[in-house]
Biotite code that builds the C-alpha atoms (Angstrom):
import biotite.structure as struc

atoms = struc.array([
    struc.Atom([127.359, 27.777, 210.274], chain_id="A", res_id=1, res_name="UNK", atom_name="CA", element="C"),
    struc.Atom([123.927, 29.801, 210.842], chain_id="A", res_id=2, res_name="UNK", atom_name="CA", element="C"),
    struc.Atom([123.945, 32.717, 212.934], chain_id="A", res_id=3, res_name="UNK", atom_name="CA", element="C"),
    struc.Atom([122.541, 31.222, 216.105], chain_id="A", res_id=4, res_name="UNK", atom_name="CA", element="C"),
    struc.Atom([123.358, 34.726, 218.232], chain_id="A", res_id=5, res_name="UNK", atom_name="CA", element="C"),
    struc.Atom([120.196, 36.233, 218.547], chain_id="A", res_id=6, res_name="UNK", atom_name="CA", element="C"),
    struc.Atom([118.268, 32.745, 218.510], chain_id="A", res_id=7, res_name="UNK", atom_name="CA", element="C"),
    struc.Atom([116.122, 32.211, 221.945], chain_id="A", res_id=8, res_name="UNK", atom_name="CA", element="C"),
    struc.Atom([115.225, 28.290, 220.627], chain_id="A", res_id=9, res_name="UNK", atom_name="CA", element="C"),
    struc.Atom([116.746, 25.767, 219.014], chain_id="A", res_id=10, res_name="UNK", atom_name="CA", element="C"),
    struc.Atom([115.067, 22.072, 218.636], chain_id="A", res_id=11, res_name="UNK", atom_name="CA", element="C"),
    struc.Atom([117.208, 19.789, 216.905], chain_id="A", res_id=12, res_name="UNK", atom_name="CA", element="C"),
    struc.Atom([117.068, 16.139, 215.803], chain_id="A", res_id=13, res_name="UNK", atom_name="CA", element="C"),
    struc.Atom([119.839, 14.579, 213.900], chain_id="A", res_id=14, res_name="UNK", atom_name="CA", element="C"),
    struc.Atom([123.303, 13.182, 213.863], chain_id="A", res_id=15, res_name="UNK", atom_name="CA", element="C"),
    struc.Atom([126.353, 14.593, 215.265], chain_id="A", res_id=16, res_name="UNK", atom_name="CA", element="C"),
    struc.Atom([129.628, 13.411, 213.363], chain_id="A", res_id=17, res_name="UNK", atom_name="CA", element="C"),
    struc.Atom([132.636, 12.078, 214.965], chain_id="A", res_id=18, res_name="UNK", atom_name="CA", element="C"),
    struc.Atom([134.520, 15.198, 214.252], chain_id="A", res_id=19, res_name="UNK", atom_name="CA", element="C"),
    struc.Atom([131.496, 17.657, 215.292], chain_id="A", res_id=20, res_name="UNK", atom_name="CA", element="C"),
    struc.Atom([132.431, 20.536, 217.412], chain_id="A", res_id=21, res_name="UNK", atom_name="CA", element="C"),
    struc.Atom([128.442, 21.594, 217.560], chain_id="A", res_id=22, res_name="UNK", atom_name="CA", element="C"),
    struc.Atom([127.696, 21.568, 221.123], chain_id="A", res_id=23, res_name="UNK", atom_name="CA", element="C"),
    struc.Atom([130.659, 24.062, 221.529], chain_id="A", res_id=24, res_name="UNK", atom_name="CA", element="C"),
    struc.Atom([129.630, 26.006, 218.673], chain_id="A", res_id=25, res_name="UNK", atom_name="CA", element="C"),
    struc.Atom([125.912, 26.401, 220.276], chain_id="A", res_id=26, res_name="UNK", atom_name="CA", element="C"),
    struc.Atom([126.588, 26.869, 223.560], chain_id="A", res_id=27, res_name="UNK", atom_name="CA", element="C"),
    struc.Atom([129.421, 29.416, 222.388], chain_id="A", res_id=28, res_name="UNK", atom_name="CA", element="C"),
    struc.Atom([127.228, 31.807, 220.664], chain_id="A", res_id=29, res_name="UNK", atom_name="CA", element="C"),
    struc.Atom([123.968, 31.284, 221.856], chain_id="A", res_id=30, res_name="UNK", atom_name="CA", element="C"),
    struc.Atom([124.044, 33.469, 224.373], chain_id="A", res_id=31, res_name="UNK", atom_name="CA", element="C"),
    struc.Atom([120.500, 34.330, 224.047], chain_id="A", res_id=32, res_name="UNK", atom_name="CA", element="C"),
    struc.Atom([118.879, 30.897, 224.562], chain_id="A", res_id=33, res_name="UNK", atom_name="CA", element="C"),
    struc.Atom([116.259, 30.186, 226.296], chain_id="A", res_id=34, res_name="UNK", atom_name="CA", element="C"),
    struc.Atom([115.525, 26.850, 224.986], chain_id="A", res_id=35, res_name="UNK", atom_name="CA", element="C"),
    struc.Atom([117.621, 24.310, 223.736], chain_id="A", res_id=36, res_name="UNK", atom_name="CA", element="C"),
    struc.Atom([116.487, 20.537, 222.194], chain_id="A", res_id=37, res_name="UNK", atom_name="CA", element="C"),
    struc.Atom([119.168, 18.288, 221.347], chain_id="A", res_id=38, res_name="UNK", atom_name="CA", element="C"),
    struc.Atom([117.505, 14.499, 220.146], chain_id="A", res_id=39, res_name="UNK", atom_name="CA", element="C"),
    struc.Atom([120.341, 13.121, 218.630], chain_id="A", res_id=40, res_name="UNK", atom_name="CA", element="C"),
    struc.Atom([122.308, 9.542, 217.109], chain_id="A", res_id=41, res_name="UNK", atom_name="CA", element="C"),
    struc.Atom([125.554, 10.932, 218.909], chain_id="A", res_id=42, res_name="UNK", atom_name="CA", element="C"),
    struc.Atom([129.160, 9.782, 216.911], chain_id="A", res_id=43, res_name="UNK", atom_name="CA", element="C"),
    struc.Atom([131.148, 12.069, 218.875], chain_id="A", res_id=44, res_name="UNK", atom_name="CA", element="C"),
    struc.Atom([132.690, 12.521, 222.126], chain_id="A", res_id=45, res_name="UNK", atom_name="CA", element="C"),
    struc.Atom([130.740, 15.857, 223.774], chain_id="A", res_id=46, res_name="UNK", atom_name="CA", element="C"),
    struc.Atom([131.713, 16.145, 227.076], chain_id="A", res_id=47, res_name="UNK", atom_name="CA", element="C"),
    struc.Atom([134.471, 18.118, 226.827], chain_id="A", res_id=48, res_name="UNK", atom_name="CA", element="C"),
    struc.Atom([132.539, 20.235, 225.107], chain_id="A", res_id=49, res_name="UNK", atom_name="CA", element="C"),
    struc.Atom([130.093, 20.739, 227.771], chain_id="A", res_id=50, res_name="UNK", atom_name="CA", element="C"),
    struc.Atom([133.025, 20.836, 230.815], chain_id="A", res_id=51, res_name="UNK", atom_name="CA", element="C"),
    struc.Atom([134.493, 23.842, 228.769], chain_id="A", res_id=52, res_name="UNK", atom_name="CA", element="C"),
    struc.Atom([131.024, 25.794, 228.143], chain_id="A", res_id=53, res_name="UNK", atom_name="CA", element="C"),
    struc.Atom([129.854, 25.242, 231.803], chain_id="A", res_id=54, res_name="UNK", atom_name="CA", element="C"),
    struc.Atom([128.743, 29.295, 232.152], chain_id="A", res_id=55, res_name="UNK", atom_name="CA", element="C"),
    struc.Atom([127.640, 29.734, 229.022], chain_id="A", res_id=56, res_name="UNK", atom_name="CA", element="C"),
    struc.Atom([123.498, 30.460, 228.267], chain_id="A", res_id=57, res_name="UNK", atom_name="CA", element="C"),
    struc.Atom([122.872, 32.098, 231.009], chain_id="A", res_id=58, res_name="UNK", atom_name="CA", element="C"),
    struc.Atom([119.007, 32.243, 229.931], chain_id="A", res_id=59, res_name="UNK", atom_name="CA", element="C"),
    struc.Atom([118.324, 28.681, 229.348], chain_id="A", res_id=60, res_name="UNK", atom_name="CA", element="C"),
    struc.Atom([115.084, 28.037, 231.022], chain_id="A", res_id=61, res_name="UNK", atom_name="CA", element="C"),
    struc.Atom([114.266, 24.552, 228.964], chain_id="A", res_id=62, res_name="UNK", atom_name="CA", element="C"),
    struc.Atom([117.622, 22.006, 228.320], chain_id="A", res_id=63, res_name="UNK", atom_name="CA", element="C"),
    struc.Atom([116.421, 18.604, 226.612], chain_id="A", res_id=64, res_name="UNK", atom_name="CA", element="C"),
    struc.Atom([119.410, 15.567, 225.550], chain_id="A", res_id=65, res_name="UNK", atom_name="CA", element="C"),
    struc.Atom([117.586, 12.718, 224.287], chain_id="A", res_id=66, res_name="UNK", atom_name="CA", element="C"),
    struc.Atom([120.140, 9.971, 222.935], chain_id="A", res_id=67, res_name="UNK", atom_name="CA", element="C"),
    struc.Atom([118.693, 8.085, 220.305], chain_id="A", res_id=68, res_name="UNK", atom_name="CA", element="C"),
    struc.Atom([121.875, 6.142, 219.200], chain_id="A", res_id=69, res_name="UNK", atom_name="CA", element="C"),
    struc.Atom([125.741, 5.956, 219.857], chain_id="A", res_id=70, res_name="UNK", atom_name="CA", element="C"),
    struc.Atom([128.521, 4.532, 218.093], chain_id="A", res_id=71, res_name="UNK", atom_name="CA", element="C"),
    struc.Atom([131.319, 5.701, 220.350], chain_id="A", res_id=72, res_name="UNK", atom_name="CA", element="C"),
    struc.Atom([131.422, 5.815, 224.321], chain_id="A", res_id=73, res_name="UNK", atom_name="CA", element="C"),
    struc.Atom([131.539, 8.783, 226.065], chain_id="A", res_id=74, res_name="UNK", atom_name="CA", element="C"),
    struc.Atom([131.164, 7.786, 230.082], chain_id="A", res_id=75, res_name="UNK", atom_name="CA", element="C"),
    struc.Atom([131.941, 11.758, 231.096], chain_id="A", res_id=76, res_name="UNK", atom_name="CA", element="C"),
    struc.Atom([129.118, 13.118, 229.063], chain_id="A", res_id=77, res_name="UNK", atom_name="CA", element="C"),
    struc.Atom([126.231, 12.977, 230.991], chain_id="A", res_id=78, res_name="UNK", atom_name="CA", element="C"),
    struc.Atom([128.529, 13.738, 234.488], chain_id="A", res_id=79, res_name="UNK", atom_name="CA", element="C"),
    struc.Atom([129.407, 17.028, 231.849], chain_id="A", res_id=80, res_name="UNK", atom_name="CA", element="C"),
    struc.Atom([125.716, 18.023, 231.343], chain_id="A", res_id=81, res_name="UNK", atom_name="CA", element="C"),
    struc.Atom([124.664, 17.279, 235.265], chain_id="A", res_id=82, res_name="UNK", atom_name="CA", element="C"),
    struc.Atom([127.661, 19.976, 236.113], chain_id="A", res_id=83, res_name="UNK", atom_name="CA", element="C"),
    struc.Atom([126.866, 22.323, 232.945], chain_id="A", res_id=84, res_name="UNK", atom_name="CA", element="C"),
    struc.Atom([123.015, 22.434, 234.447], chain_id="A", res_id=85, res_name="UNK", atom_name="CA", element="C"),
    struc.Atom([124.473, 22.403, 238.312], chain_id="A", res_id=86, res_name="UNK", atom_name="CA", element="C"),
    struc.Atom([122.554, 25.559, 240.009], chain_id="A", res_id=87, res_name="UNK", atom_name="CA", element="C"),
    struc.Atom([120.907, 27.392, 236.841], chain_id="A", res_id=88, res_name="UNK", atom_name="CA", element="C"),
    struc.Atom([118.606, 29.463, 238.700], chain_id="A", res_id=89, res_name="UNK", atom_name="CA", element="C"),
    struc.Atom([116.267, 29.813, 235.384], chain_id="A", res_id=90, res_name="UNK", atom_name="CA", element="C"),
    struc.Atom([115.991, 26.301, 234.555], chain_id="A", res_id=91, res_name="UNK", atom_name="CA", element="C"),
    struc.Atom([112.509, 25.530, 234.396], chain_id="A", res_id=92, res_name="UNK", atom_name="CA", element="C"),
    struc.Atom([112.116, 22.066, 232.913], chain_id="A", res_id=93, res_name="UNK", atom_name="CA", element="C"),
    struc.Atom([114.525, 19.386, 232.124], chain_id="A", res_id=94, res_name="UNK", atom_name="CA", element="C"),
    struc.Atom([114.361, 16.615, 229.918], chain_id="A", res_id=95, res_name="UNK", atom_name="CA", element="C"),
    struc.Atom([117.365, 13.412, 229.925], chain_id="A", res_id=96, res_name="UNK", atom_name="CA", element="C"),
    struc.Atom([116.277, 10.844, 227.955], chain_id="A", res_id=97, res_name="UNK", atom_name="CA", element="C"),
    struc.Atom([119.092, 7.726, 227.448], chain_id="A", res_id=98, res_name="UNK", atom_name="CA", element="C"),
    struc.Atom([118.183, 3.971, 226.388], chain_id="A", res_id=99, res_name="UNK", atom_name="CA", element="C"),
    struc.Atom([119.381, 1.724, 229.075], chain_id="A", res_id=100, res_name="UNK", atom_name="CA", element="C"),
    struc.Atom([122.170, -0.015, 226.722], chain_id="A", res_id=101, res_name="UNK", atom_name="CA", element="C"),
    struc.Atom([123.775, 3.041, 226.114], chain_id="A", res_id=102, res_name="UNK", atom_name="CA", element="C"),
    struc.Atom([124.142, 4.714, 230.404], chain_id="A", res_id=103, res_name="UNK", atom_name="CA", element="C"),
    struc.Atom([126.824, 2.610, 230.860], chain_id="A", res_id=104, res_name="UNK", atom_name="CA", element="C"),
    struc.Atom([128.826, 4.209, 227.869], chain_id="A", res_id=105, res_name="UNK", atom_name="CA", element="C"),
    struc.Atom([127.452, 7.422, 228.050], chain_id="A", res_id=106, res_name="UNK", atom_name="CA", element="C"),
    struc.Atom([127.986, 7.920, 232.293], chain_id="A", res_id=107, res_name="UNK", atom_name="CA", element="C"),
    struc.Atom([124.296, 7.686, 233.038], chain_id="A", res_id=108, res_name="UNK", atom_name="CA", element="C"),
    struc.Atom([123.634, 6.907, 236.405], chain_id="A", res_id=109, res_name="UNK", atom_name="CA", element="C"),
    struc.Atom([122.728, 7.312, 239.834], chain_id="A", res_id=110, res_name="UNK", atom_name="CA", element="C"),
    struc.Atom([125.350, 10.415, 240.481], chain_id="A", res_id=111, res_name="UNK", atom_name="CA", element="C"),
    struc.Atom([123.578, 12.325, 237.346], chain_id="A", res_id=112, res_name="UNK", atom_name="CA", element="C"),
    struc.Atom([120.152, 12.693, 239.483], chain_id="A", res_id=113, res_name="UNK", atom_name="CA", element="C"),
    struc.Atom([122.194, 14.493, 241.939], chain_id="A", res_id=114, res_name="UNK", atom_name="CA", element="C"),
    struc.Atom([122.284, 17.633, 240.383], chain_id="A", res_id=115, res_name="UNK", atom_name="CA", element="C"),
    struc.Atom([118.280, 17.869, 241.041], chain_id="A", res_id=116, res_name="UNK", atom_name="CA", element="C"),
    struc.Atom([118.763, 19.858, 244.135], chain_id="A", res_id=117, res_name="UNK", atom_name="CA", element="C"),
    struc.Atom([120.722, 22.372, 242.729], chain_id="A", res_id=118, res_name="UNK", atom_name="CA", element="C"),
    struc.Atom([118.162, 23.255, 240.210], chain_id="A", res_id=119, res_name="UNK", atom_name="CA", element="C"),
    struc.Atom([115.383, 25.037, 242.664], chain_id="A", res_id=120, res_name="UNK", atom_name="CA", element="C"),
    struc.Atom([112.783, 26.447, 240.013], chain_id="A", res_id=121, res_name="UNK", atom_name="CA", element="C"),
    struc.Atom([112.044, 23.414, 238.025], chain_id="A", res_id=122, res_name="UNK", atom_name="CA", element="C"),
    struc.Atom([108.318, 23.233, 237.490], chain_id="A", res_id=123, res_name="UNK", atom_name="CA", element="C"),
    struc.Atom([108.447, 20.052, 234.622], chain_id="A", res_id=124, res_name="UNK", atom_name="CA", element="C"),
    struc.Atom([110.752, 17.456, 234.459], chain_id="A", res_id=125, res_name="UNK", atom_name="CA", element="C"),
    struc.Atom([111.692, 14.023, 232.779], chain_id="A", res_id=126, res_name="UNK", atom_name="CA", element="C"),
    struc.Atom([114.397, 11.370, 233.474], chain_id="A", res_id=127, res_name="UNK", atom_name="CA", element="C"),
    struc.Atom([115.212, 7.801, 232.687], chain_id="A", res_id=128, res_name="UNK", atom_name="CA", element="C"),
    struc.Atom([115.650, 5.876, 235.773], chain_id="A", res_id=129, res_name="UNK", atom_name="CA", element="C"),
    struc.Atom([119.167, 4.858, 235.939], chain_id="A", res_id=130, res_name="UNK", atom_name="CA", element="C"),
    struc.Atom([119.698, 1.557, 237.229], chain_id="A", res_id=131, res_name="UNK", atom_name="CA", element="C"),
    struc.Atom([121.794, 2.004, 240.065], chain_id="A", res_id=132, res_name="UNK", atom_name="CA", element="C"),
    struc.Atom([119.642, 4.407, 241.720], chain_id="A", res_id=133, res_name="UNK", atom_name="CA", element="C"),
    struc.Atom([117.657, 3.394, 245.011], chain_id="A", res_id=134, res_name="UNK", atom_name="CA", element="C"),
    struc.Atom([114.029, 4.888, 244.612], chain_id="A", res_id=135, res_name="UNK", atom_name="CA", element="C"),
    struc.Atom([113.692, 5.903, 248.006], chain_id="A", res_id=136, res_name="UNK", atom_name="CA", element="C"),
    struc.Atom([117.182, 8.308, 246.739], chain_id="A", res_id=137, res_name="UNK", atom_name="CA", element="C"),
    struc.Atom([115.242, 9.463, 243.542], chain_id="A", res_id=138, res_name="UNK", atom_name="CA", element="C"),
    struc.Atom([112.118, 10.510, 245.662], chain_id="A", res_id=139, res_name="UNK", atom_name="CA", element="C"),
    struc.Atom([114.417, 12.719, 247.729], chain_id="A", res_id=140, res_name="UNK", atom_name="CA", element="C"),
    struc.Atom([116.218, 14.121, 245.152], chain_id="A", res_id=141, res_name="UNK", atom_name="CA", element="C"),
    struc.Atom([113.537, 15.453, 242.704], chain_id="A", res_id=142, res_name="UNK", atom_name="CA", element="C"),
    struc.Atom([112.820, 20.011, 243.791], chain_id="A", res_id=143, res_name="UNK", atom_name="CA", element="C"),
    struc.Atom([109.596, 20.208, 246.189], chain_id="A", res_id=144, res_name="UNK", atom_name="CA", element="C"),
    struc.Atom([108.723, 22.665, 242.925], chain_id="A", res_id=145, res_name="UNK", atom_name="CA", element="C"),
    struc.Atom([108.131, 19.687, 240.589], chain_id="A", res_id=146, res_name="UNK", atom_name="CA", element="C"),
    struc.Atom([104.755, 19.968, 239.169], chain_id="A", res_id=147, res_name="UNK", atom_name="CA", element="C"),
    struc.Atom([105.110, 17.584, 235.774], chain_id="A", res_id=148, res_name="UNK", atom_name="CA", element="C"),
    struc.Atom([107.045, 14.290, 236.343], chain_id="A", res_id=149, res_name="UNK", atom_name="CA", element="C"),
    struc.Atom([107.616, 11.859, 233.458], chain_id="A", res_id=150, res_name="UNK", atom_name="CA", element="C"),
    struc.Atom([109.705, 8.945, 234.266], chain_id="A", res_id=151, res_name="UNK", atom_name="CA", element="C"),
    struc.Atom([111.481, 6.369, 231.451], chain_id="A", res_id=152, res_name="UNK", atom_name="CA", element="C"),
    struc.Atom([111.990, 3.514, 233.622], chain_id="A", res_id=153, res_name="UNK", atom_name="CA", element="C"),
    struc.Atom([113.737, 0.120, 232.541], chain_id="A", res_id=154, res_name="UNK", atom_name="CA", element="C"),
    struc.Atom([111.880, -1.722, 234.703], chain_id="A", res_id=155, res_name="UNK", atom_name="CA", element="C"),
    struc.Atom([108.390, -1.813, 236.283], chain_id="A", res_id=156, res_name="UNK", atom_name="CA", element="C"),
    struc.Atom([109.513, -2.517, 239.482], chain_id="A", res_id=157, res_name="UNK", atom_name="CA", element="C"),
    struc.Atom([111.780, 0.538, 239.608], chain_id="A", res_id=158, res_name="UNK", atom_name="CA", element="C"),
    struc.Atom([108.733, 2.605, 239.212], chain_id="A", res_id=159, res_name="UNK", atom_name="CA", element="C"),
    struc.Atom([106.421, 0.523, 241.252], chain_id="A", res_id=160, res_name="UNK", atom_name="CA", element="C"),
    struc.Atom([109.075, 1.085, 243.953], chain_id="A", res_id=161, res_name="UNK", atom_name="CA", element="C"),
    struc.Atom([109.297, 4.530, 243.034], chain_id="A", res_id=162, res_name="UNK", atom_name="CA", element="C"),
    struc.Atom([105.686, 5.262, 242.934], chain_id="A", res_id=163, res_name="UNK", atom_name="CA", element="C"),
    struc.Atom([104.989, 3.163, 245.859], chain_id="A", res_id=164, res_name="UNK", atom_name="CA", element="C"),
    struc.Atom([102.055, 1.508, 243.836], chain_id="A", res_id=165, res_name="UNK", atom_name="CA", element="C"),
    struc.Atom([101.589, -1.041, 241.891], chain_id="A", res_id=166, res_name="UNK", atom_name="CA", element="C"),
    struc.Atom([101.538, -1.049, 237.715], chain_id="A", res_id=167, res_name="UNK", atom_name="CA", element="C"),
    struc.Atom([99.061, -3.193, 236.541], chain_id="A", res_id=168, res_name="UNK", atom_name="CA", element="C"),
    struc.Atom([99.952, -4.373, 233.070], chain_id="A", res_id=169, res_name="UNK", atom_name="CA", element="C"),
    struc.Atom([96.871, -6.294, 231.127], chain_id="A", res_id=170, res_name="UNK", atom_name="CA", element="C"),
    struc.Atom([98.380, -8.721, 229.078], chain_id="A", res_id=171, res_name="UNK", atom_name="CA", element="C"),
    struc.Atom([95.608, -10.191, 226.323], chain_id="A", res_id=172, res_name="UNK", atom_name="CA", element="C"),
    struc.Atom([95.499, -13.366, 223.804], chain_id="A", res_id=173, res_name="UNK", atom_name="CA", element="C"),
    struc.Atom([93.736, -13.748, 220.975], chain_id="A", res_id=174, res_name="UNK", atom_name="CA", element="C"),
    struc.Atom([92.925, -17.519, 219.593], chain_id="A", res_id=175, res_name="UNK", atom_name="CA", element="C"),
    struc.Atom([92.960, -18.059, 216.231], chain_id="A", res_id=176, res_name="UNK", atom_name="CA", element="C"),
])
């Protein structure tokens, strides 16, 4: 393993095996991060991981999971990151990206938004829309302090709702 002590970023894409103990490893010994990027084809279970690390990076001022891919279920690990990110005073954007198949198996939902409130100094954020989650709720729980919102949303009416306008979508054919 690379010494990832004195590291203030880390932005990684890639796989992480069934057997990978890398999100404990990180959060373990990167006490000095201020920035961490995890796009990943997950083939492990992780939220244990997080549960157990829940005070560690005390710095982190930019935490991105974007789930490409996942072989195995894991329906506590995105309840695990909400609570490892609950009230981190720092935290200045916040990125959860998660295809719709995969929220169901990867505890994606409605109760995941609901650690917004806690976190009081985000200035940028970006969320899929889970699809159990009333819009009118979501406009609620998003921080006053939001000034960049990007929104994956399964669904145009979820974000029409959301938005409160309407998304006009231009469909054009092309004779032969």
């Amino acid at each position: 393993m690379w010494p990832i002590r004195n590291l203030t970023h880390i932005d990684f894409c890639g796989e992480f095996s069934a057997d990978s103990e890398a999100f404990t490893n990180i959060l373990s010994n990167g006490h000095q991060l201020e920035s961490l990027s995890l796009e990943c084809i997950l083939r492990c279970t992780g939220s244990s991981q997080f549960r157990a690390m829940s005070s560690s990076v005390p710095f982190l001022r930019h935490f991105a999971f974007t789930v490409l891919s996942v072989s195995r279920g894991d329906g506590d690990l995105f309840p695990a990151i909400a609570e490892f990110l609950r009230g981190r005073k720092y935290l200045r954007t916040l990125w959860l990206m998660v295809p719709h198949e995969f929220q169901r198996l990867l505890g994606f939902d409605a109760s995941v938004w609901g650690v917004l409130p806690s976190l009081t100094n985000l200035k940028g954020l970006a969320l899929t829309f889970p699809g159990d989650l009333s819009p009118g709720l979501a406009s609620w729980l998003i921080p006053r302090g939001v000034l960049t919102l990007t929104l994956n949303c399964g669904s145009i009416s979820a974000c029409e709702s959301f938005l409160n306008v309407r998304v006009l979508v231009q469909i054009s054919a092309t004779a032969n």
